[in-house]
N, C-alpha and C positions, 0 to 999 in steps of 0.2 A: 835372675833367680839366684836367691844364698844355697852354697852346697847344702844346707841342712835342711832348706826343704824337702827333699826327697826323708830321706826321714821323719822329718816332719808331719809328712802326710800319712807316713806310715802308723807313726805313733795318735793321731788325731782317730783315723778310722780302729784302730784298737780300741781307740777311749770310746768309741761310739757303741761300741760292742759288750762296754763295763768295764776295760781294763782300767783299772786306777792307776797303775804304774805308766801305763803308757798314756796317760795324762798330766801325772808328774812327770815325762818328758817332754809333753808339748807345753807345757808351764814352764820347763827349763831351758826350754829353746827362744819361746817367745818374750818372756815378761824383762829381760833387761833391753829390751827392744824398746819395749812398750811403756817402760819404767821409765826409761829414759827422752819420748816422746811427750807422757804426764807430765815429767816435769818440768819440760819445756812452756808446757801450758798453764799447770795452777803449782806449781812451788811446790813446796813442803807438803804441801797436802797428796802429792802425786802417789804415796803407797795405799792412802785410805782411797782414793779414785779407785785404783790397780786392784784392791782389793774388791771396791762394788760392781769394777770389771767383769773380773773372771767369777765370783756369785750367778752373773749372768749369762755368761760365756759357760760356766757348767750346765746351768738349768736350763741353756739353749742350745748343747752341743749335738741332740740330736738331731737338730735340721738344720745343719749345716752341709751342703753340698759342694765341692772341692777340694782343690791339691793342698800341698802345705803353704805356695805362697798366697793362696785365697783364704788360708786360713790365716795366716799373717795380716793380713788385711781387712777379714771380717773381726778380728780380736781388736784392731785399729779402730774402726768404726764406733763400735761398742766402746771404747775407752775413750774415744771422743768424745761421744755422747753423754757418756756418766759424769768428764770433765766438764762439759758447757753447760751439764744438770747443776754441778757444783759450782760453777759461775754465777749461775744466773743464783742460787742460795745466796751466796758471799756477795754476789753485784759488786765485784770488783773485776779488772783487767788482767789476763793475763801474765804471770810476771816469772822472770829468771828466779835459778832458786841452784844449788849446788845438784851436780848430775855425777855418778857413779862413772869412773875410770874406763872400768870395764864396759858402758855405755858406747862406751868409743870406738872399742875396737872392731872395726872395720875388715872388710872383705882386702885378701892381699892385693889385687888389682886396682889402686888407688887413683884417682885425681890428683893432682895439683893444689885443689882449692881441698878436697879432703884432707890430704896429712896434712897441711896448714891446720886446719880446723883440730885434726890428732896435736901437732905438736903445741899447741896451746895448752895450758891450765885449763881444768874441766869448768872453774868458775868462768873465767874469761872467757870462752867461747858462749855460754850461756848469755855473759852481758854484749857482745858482739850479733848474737842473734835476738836479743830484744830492741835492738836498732833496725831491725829489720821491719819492715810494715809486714803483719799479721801473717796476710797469704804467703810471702816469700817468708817468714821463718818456720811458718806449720809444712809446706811444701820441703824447705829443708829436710826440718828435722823426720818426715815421713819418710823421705827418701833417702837422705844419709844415717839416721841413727836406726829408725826402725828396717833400713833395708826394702820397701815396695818401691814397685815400678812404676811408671806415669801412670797404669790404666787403674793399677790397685790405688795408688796415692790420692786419683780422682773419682776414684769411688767413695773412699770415706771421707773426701774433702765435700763431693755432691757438685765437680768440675768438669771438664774434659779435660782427658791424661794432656793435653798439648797445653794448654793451662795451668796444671801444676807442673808441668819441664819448665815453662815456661818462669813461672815464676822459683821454681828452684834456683833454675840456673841464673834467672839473675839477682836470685837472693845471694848465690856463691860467688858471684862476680863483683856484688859490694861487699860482698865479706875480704872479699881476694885486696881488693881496690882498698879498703881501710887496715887491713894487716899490711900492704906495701908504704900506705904511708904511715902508718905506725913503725915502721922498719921492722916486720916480722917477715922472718925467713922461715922457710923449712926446717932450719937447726933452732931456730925461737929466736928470741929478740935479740934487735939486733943492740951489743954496749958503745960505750961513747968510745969513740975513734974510731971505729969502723963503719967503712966505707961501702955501698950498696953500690 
């Protein structure tokens, strides 16, 4: 669970009530989340997605029932959906596309294979998980960039949460595996004479 769900949930159920402001914080808690899952999926186009997203995510936020991290997840869902809507429009594949900085930053309690993934360039990490076969880079990027957990990540995927850990983690372990023989360290790449 991210610290800001608790807030999260706070500000969601105000928005259910009319508050607009406290909608404009669950819009600013969640959409670089979400911004940055889109673009894992269709490129450039990930803000016009983001945008037919939350259109939907307003004019359905009153039956939404849960905390803030089921709201992280029902907003997943929904942008998944508008993205594979827009797929199936373009009838093209999913493809890397430049991801937001700020997309990155990460809960302090980190993995190993996460700050790897932080100390990369935001393009290079994008082109590293388009090497990934489909389920392990969408399971990723739900789980590291958007922040849900196996049961959330396997609800908007339509999995069992042990199926997306499953394939996170061994999406993160070929990520791990191709940054070590790429010679990338935790300090970033590795230059010529140094020794691993």
């Amino acid at each position: 669970m991210r610290s800001s769900d608790g807030e999260l949930g706070l500000a969601v159920a105000r928005a259910q009530q009319g508050d607009e402001d406290a909608f404009a914080v669950a819009y600013r808690i969640v959409q670089p989340g979400l911004l940055g899952y889109l673009r894992g999926l269709v490129g450039a186009e990930a803000e016009d997605v983001a945008s037919d997203a939350w259109l939907e995510i307003a004019r359905d936020l009153g039956r939404f029932r849960g905390d803030g991290a089921g709201f992280r997840g029902w907003t997943a869902t929904i942008a998944r959906h508008r993205a594979l809507d827009h797929l199936r429009r373009q009838k093209v594949r999913p493809r890397a596309s430049a991801l937001e900085q700020d997309v990155l930053d990460l809960p302090a309690a980190r993995s190993t294979d996460d700050q790897a993934l932080e100390s990369l360039g935001t393009q290079y990490a994008l082109e590293l998980l388009a090497t990934l076969p489909r389920d392990q880079a969408e399971a990723v990027l739900l789980r590291v960039v958007v922040g849900l957990d196996g049961p959330a990540a396997g609800r908007v995927l339509g999995k069992r949460p042990g199926a997306v850990r499953t394939a996170a983690h061994r999406g993160l372990k070929r990520l791990a595996r191709r940054l070590d023989a790429e010679g990338v360290t935790e300090d970033g790449p590795r230059t010529l004479g140094e020794s691993g």
